[in-house]
DOVEXZA-287417 format. One line per field, with one value per residue (C-alpha): residue number from 0; x, y, z negated. Coordinates in Angstrom, 3 decimals. Layout:
residues N
sedren: (NUM	...) .
xx: (X	...) .
yy: (Y	...) .
zz: (Z	...) .
***
This chain:
residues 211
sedren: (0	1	2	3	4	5	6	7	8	9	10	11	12	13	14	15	16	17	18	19	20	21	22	23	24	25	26	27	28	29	30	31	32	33	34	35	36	37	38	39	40	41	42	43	44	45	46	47	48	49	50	51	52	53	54	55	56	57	58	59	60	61	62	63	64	65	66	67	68	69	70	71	72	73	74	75	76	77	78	79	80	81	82	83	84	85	86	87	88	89	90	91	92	93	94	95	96	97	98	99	100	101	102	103	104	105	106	107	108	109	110	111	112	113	114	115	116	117	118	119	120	121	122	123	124	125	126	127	128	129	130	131	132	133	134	135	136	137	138	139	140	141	142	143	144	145	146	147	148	149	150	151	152	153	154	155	156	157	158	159	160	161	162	163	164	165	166	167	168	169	170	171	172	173	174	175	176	177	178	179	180	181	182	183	184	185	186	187	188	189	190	191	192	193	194	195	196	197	198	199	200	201	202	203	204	205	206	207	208	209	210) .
xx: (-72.680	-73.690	-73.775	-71.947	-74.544	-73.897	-72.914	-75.476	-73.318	-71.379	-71.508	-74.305	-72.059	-69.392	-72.132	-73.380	-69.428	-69.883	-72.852	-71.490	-68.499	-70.314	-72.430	-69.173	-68.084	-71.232	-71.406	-67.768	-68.322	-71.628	-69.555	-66.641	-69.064	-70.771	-67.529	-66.702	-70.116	-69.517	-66.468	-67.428	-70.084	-67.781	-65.527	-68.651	-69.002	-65.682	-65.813	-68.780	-67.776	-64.788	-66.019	-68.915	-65.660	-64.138	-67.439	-68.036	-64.742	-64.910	-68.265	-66.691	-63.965	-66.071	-68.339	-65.636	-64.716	-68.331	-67.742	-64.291	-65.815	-68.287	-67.268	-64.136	-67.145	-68.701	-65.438	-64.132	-67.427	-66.784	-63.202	-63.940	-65.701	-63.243	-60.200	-62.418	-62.731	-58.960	-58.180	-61.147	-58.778	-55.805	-57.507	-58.266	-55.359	-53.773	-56.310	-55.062	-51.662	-51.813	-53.805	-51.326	-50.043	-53.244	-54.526	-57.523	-59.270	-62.846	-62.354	-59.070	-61.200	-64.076	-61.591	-59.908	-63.031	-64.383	-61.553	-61.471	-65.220	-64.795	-61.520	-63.108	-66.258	-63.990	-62.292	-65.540	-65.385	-62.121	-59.770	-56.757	-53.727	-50.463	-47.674	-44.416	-42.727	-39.939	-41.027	-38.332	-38.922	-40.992	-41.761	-44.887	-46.415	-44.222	-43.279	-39.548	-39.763	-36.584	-33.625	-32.901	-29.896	-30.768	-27.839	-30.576	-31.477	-30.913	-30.632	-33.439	-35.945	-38.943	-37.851	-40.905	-44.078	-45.234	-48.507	-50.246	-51.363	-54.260	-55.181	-58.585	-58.847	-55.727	-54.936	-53.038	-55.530	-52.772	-49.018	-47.589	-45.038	-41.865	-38.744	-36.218	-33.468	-29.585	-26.350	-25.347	-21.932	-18.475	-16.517	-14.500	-16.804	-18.127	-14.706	-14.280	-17.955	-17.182	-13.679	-15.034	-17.705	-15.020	-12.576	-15.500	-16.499	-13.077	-12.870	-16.149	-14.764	-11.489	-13.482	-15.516	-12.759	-10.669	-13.874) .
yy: (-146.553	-147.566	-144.516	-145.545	-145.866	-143.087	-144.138	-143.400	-142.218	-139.979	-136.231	-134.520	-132.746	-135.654	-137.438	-134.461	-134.030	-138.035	-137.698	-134.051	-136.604	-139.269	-137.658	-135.617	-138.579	-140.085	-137.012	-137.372	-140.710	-139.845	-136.761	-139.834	-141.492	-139.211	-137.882	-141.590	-141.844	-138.348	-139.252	-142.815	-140.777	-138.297	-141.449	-142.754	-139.955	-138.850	-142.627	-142.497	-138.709	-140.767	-143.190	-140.676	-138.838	-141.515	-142.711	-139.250	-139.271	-142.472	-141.907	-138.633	-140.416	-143.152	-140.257	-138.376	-141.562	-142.093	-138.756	-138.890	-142.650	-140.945	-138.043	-140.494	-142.531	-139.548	-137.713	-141.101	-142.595	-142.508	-143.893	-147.547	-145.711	-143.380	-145.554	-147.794	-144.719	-144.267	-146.644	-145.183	-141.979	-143.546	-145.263	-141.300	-139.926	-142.616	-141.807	-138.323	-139.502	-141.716	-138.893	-136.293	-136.641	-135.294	-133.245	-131.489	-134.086	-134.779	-137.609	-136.359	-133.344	-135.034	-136.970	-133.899	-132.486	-135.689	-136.004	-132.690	-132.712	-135.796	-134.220	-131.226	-133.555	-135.734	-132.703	-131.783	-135.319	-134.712	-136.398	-134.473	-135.564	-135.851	-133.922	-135.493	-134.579	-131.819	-132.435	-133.709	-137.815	-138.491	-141.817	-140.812	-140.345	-141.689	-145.127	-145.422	-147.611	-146.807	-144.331	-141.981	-140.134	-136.650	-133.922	-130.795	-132.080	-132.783	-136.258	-137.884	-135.587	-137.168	-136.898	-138.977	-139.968	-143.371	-143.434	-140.595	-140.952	-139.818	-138.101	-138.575	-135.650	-135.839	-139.916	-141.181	-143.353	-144.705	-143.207	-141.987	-144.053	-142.437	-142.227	-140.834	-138.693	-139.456	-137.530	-138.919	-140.719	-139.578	-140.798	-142.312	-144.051	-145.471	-146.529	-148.581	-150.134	-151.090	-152.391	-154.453	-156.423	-157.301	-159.038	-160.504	-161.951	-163.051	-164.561	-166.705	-167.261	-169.276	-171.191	-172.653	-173.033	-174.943	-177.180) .
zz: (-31.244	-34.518	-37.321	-40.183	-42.995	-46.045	-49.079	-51.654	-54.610	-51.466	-52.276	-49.820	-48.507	-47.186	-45.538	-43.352	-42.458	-41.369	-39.343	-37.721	-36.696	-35.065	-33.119	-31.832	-31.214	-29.283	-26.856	-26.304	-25.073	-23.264	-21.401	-20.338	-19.215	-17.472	-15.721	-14.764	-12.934	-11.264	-10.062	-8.740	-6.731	-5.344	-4.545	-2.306	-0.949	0.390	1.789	3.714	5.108	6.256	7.835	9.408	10.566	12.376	13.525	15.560	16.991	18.592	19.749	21.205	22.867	24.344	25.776	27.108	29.067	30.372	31.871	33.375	34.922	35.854	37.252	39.397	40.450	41.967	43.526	45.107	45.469	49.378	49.102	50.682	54.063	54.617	54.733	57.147	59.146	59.477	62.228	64.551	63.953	64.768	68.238	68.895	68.155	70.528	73.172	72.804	73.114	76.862	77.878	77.926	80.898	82.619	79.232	81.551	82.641	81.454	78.985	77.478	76.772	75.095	72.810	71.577	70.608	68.945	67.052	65.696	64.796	62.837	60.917	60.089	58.926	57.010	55.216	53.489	52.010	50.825	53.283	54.386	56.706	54.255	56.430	57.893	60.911	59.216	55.709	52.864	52.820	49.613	48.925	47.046	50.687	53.278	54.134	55.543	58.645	60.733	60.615	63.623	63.992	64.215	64.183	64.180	60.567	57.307	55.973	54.639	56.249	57.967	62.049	63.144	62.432	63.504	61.990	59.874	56.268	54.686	50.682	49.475	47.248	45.248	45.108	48.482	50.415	52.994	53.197	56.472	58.552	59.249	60.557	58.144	59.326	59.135	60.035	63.318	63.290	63.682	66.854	63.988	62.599	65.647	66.692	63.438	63.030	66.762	65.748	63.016	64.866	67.213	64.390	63.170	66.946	67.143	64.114	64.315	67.974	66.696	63.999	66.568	68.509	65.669	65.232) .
***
C-alpha cells in the first residue's frame, strides 16, 4: 500500500500517529492474507487426505475380493471332477443294488468295498451325500419327482430316494431325487375321485354319442 505522504507544515507529532496507522494497517492486511493462504492450504490438504481415504478403501475392498476369489478358486477348485465322478457312483451304487439278492458273492463284495473307498476318498475333497429317505422335503436339496402315499409318515417328508445328491463343501453340487410323502386317502375320498371320473366318462361318452 502506498504511505500517505506527510504534510510538511503537519505537527511532528500527527505524522508519526499517520505512519503508526498505516503500517497497522499494512500488517493487518499482510496477517488476511496470510490466513487466506493458510487456509487455502489446509483446504488442499483435507482434499487430498480425502481422496487418499477413499483411495485405500477401495484398494482394500478390491483386495479383499482377490482373496475371497481366490480362496473359492482354491476350495471348489475340484468342483468340475467331482460331479463327473458322480455317475461312476451312481453305476456302483446300482451294482450294489442288483446284487443284493446274493450280497456274499465275490463281486458284490468287491463293489461294496470300492465304493466305500472312493466315498471316504471323496469326503476328504469335500463331497458329502445330502440325506433323504425320513428327512423333512427341502427344496434347497431335494428334487420332488413323485408322491407316494405313505400312512407311517408325515406329509411332505422324503419316503424315497430315487437318486442321491451330493454337497461340495457347503454349495449343492446335484440335489437328491425323491419321493415326497402324502396322507393316504380316505375311503371317501376314493369313492368320490372314483365317482367323478365316471360322470366325466359318461359325459364325454354322450357327446360323442350326440355327434
Amino acid at each position: 500500500m502506498k504511505k500517505r505522504e506527510p504534510i510538511d507544515n503537519a505537527p511532528e507529532e500527527d505524522r508519526d500517529e499517520e505512519l503508526v496507522v498505516a503500517e497497522e494497517r499494512e500488517e493487518k492486511t499482510s496477517e488476511e492474507a496470510a490466513e487466506q493462504r493458510l487456509s487455502a492450504d489446509a483446504e488442499a490438504l483435507q482434499e487430498l487426505n480425502n481422496k487418499y481415504l477413499r483411495l485405500y478403501a477401495e484398494f482394500d475392498n478390491y483386495k479383499k475380493r482377490v482373496n475371497k476369489d481366490k480362496e473359492e478358486l482354491v476350495r471348489y477348485g475340484n468342483e468340475s471332477l467331482l460331479y463327473a465322478l458322480l455317475p461312476a457312483i451312481d453305476n456302483l451304487e446300482l451294482a450294489l443294488k442288483h446284487g443284493a439278492c446274493d450280497p456274499k458273492t465275490g463281486v458284490v463284495q468287491g463293489v461294496e468295498i470300492t465304493l466305500k473307498e472312493l466315498q471316504r476318498t471323496l469326503e476328504k475333497f469335500g463331497l458329502t451325500r445330502i440325506g433323504a429317505v425320513g428327512k423333512k422335503f427341502d427344496p434347497a436339496v431335494h428334487h420332488a419327482m413323485t408322491q407316494v402315499e405313505r400312512a407311517d409318515m408325515k406329509e411332505k417328508m422324503v419316503a424315497e430316494e430315487l437318486r442321491a445328491g451330493y454337497r461340495y463343501h457347503d454349495k449343492v453340487l446335484r440335489p437328491s431325487l425323491v419321493a415326497v410323502s402324502v396322507k393316504p386317502k380316505t375311503t371317501a375320498e376314493a369313492e368320490g375321485e372314483d365317482s367323478t371320473q365316471k360322470a366325466q366318462y359318461n359325459t364325454e361318452e354322450n357327446i360323442e354319442e350326440e355327434q
